[in-house]
C-alpha positions as CSV (number, residue, x, y, z in Angstrom):
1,X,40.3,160.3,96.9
2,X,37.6,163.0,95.5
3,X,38.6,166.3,94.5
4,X,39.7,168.1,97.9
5,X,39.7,171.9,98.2
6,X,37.6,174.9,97.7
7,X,39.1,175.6,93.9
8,X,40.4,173.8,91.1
9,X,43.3,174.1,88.0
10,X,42.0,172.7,84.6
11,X,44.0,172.5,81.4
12,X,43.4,171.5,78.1
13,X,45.7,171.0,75.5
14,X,47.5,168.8,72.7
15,X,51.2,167.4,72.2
16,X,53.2,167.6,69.1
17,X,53.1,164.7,66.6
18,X,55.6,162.2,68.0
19,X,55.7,163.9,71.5
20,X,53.2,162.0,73.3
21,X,55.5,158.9,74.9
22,X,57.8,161.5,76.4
23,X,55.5,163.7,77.9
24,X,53.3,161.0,79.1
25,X,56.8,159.6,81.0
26,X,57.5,163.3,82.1
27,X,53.8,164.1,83.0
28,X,53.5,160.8,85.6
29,X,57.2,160.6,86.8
30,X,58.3,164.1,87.6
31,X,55.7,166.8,86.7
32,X,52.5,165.6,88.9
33,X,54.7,164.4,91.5
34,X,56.2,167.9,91.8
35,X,53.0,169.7,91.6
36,X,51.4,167.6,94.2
37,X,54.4,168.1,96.3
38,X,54.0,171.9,96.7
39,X,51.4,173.2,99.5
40,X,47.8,173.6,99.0
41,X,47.9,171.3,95.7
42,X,45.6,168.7,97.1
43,X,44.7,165.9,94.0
44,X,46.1,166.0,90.6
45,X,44.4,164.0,87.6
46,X,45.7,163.5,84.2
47,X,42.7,162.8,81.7
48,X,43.1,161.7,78.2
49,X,41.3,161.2,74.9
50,X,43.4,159.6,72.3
51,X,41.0,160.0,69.8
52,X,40.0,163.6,69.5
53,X,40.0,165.9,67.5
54,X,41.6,168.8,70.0
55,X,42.4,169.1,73.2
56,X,43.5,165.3,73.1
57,X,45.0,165.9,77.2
58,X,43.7,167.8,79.9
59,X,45.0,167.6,83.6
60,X,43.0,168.7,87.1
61,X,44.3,170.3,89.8
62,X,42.3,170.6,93.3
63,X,43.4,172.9,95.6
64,X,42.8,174.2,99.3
65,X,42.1,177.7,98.5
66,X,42.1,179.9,94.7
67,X,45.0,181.3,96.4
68,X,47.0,177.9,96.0
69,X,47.2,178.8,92.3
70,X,49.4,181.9,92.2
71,X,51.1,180.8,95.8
72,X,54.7,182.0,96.3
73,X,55.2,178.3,96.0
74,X,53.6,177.6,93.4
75,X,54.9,180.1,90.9
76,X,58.6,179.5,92.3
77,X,57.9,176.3,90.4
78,X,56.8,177.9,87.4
79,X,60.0,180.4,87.2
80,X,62.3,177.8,88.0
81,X,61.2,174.6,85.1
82,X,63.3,171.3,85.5
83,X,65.1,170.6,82.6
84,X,63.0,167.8,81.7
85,X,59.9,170.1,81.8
86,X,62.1,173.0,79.4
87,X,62.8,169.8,77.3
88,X,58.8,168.7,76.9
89,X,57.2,172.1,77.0
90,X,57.8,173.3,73.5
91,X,55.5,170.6,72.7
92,X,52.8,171.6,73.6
93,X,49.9,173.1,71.1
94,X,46.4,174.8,72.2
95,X,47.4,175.3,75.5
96,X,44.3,176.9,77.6
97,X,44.6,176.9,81.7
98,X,41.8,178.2,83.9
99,X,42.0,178.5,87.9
100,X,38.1,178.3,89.5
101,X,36.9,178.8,92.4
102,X,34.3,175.5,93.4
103,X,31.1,176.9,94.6
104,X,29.1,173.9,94.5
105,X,30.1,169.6,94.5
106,X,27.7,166.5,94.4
107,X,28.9,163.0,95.2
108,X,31.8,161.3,96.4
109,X,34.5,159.5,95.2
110,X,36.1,158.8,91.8
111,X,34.8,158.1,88.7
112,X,36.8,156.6,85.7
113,X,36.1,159.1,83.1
114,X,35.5,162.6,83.0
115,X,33.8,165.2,81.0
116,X,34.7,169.2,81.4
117,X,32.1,171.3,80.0
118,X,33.1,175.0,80.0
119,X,30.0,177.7,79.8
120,X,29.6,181.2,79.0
121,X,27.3,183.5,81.7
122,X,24.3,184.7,80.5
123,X,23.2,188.0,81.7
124,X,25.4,191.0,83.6
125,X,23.8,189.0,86.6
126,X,25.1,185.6,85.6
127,X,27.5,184.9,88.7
128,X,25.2,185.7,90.8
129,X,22.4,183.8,90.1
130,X,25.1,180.9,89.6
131,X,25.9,181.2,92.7
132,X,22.3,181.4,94.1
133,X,21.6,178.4,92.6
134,X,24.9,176.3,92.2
135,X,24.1,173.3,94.8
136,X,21.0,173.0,93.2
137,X,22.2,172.5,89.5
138,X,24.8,170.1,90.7
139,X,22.3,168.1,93.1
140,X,19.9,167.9,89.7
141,X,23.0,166.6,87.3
142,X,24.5,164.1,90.3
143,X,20.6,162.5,89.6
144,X,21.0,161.7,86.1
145,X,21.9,158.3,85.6
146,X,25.8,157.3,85.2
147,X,26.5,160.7,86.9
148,X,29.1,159.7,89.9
149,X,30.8,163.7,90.8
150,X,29.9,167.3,89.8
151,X,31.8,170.4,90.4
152,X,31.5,173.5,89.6
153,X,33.5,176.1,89.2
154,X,33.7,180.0,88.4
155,X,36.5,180.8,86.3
156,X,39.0,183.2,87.9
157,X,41.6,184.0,84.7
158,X,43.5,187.0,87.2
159,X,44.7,183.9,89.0
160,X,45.8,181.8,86.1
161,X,47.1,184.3,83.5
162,X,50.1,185.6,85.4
163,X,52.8,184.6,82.7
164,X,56.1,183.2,83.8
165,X,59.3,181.4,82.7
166,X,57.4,178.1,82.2
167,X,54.6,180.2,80.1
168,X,57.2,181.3,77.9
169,X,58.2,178.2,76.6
170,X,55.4,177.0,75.3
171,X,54.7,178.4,71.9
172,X,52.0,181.5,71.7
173,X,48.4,180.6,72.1
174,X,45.3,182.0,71.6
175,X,42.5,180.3,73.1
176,X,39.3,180.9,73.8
177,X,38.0,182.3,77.7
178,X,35.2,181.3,79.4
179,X,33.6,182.1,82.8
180,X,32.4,178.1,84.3
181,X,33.8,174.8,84.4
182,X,31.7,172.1,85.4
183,X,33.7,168.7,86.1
184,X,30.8,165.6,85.7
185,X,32.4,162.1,86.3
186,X,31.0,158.6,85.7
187,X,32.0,155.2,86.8
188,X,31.9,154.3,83.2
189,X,32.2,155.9,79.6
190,X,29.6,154.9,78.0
191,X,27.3,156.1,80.8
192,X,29.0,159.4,81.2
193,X,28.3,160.2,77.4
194,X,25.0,159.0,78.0
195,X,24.4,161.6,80.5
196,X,25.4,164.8,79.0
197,X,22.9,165.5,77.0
198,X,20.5,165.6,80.0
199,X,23.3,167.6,81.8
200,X,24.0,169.9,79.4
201,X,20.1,170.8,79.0
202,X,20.0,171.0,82.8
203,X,22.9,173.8,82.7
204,X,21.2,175.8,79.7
205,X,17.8,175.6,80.8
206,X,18.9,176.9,84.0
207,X,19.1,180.5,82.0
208,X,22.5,180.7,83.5
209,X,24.4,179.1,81.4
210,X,24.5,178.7,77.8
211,X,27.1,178.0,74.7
212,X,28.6,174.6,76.5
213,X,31.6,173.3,75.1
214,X,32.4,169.8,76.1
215,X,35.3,167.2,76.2
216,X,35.1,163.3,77.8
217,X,38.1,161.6,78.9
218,X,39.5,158.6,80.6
219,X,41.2,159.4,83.9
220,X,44.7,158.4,83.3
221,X,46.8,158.9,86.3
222,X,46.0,159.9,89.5
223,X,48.2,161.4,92.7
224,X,47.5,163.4,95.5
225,X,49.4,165.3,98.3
226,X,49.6,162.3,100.7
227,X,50.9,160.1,98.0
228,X,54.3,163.1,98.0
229,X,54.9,163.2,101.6
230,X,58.1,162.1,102.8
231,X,58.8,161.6,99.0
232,X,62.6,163.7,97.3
């Protein structure tokens, strides 16, 4: 499957004691679907970490273009919430959403667990060294052992902060911004946590990229667009 597409939707975020069985029912049987049924939306991945401390769900979005993420489409979906989704929303705590554009990917495939690290730019120059030197970076961290997939992506927060119906349901949040979001997967857990450290020094001692903030998941559901077609 792989993540398909030239940008990417990541979301972090936590469920309200006692909220987690419904919205994990609501998040597989009508929410993904719908998302991956709308044009452009490409794969969809639902990653979860039951025992942390914050940000306990996140979910991945790949998408053709960054313009996928503020599509007529797309936010007719996002004025117009099923009932079910204006049911489960208010549920939802530390809500952060970020749409990137992907300017550099290494491997293939699917890995069973994910870690997102998010980065601050160093330097006026940041993006544009990033982007000198992107392919590079993510060639270097797809070498480190238990390493399957990187991508990385420059956060484009103009996309994603547009606020509609569906924003307003969800209780006021306040998180913190950021301007990358690399994606590393591993075929396995344990290796994946292995590997950070060396791919978290490989991002800093690039001089590009500092203050990394890091969460590891499992890869709980997956969908993608061929899985909706034909589908109600």
């Amino acid at each position: 499957m792989g993540m398909n597409g030239n940008a990417f939707l990541a979301i972090w975020h936590d469920i309200e004691e006692g909220g987690h069985a419904e919205y994990i029912e609501w998040h597989t049987r009508e929410h993904m679907p719908e998302r991956l049924s709308i044009p452009g939306f490409r794969t969809g991945k639902r990653l979860h970490a039951p025992s942390a401390s914050r940000y306990v769900f996140g979910t991945v979005y790949s998408g053709e273009t960054l313009e996928t993420f503020r599509s007529p489409d797309y936010l007719e979906r996002l004025h117009n919430p099923t009932p079910w989704t204006t049911a489960v929303a208010p549920s939802f705590r530390n809500f952060l959403r970020v749409a990137c554009e992907r300017i550099a990917e290494a491997g293939h495939g699917d890995g069973g667990s994910m870690a997102t690290i998010r980065f601050d730019l160093s330097g006026d120059d940041g993006e544009t060294r990033l982007r000198a030197s992107a392919q590079a970076l993510a060639d270097a961290m797809l070498a480190v052992r238990g390493v399957s997939c990187v991508h990385v992506g420059v956060s484009r927060n103009e996309v994603s902060s547009v606020r509609t119906k569906e924003t307003e349901l969800r209780a006021v949040m306040n998180e913190t911004v950021f301007d990358v979001v690399v994606l590393v997967e591993g075929s396995s857990s344990a290796g994946l946590r292995a590997a950070l450290p060396e791919v978290e020094r490989l991002a800093v001692e690039s001089g590009i990229l500092q203050a990394p903030v890091t969460d590891i998941y499992e890869t709980a559901f997956s969908i993608t667009s061929e899985d909706m077609r034909g589908a109600p």
